[in-house]
C-alpha positions in Angstrom: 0.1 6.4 -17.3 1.4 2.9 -17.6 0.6 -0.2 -16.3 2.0 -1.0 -12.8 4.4 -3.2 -12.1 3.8 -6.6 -10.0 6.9 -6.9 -8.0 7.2 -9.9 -6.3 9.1 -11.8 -3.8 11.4 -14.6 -5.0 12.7 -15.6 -1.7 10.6 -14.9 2.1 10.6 -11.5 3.3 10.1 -11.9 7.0 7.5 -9.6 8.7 8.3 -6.5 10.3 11.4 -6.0 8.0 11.5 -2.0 6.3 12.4 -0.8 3.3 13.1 2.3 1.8 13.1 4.8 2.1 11.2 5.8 -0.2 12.5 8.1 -3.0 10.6 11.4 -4.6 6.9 12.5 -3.8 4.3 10.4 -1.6 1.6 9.7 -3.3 0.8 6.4 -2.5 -3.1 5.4 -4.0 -3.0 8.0 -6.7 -3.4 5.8 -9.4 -4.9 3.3 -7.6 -8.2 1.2 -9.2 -10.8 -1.5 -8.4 -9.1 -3.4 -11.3 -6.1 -4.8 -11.0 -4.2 -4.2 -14.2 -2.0 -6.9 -15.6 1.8 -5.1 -15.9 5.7 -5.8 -16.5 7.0 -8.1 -13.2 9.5 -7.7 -11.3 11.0 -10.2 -8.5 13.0 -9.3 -5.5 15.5 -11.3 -3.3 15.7 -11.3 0.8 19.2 -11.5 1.4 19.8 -10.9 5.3 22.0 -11.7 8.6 21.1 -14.6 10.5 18.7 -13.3 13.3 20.6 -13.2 16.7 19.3 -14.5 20.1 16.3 -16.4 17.1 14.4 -13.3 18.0 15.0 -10.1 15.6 16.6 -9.5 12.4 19.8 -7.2 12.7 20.4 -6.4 9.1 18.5 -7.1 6.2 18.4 -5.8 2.6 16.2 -6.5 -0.4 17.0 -6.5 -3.9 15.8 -7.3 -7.0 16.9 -9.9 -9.7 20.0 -7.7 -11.2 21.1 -6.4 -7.6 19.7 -3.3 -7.4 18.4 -2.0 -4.2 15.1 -0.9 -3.3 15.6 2.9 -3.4 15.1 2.1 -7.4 12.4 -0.4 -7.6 10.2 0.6 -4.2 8.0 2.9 -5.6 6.8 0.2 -8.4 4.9 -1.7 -5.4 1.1 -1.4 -5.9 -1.2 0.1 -4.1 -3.3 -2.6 -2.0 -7.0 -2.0 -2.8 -8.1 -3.7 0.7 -6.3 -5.4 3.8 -6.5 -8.7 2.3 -4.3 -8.6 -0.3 -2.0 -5.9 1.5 1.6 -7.0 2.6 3.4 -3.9 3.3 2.4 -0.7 5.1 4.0 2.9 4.6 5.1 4.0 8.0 7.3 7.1 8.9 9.7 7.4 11.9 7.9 10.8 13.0 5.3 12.8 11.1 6.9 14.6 8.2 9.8 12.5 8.3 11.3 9.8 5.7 8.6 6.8 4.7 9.5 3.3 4.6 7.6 0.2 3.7 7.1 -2.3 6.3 6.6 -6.1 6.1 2.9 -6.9 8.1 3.9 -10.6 7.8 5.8 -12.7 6.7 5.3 -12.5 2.7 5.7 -16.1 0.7 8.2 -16.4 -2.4 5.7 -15.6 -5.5 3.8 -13.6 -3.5 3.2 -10.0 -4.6 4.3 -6.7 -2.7 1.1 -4.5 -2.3 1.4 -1.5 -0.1 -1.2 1.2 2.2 -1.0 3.8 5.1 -0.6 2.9 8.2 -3.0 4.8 10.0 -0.9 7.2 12.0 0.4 8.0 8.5 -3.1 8.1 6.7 -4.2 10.7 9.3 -1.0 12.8 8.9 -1.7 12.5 5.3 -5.4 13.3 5.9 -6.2 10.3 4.1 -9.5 8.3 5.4 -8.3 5.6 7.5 -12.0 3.7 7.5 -14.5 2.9 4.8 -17.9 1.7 5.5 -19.1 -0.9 2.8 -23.0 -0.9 1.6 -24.2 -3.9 -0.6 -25.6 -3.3 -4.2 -28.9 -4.5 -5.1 -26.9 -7.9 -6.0 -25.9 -8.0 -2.2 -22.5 -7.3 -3.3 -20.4 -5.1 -1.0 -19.7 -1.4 -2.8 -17.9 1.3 -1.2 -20.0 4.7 -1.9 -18.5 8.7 -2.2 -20.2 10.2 0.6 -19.4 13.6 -1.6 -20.2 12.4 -5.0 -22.1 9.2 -4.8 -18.9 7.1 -7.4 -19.3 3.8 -6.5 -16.2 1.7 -5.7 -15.6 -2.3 -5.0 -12.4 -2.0 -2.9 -12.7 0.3 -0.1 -8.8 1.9 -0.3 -10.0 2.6 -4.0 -12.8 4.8 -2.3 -9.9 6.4 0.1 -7.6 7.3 -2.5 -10.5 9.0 -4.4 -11.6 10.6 -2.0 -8.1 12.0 -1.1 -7.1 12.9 -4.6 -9.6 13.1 -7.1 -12.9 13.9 -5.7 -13.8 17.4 -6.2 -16.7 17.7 -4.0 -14.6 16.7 -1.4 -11.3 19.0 -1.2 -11.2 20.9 2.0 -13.6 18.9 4.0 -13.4 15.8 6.3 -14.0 12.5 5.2 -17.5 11.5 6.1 -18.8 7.6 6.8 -22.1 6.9 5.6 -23.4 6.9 9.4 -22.8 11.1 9.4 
């Protein structure tokens, strides 16, 4: 696979604003690593309507530096590996129906788009929506395969393993260490 893409934001995207949705197969975390591999970047514009009444946004579209909307650059946003660097979270209107991205906050120009579940859409997903941390022999915090024992440093690194590449744990529920 290639690199991913860091697609930033060239102008503020105010918080609670949606995008999408998003086009072809969800599989959000699939690729996703404890290193963040440097890639190709990509900026994106806010363009929207003045809020009315100073108290929601009516209208508002993203795009990216040649115009194009997000139904062709959305699903180049990383994968956040924990909730600090996350900025966006994948929500759907009703279980089974169309996912969008969602801005948590407002997200500064330069700052990059980095995507996870929201947790009503992690469970309908099945995908773990908690990760217990353990510290190394270093003190360092490591996220550990309750099926396998893989170590991990980011604990939505540990989720999406767990989700779609650990064989010992296909069919089962996700365990925390405290099971």
């Amino acid at each position: 696979r290639a690199p991913a893409i860091s697609v930033s934001a060239e102008s503020c995207i105010p918080a609670g604003l949606r995008l999408g949705p998003v086009p072809g197969t969800f599989k959000l975390g699939k690729y996703l690593s404890d290193r963040k591999e440097p890639g190709p970047k990509k900026k994106v514009f806010s363009y929207a309507v003045p809020p009315v009444f100073q108290v929601r946004m009516v209208r508002g579209e993203l795009v990216d530096e040649a115009g194009s909307s997000a139904l062709e650059w959305i699903g180049l946003i990383r994968a956040a590996r924990n909730s600090q660097e996350q900025t966006l979270e994948a929500v759907a209107d009703l279980p089974g129906g169309q996912i969008f991205y969602r801005a948590l906050r407002d997200v500064q120009p330069g700052e990059e788009l980095t995507v996870w579940y929201s947790n009503p859409l992690a469970q309908w997903f099945d995908i773990p929506v908690t990760a217990t941390p353990t510290h190394d022999e270093k003190g360092e915090e490591r996220y550990i395969c309750w099926y396998c024992w893989r170590t991990f440093k980011y604990p939505n690194s540990l989720k999406a393993h767990v989700h779609f590449h650990c064989a010992l744990s296909h069919g089962r529920p996700f365990l925390h260490h405290d099971h």
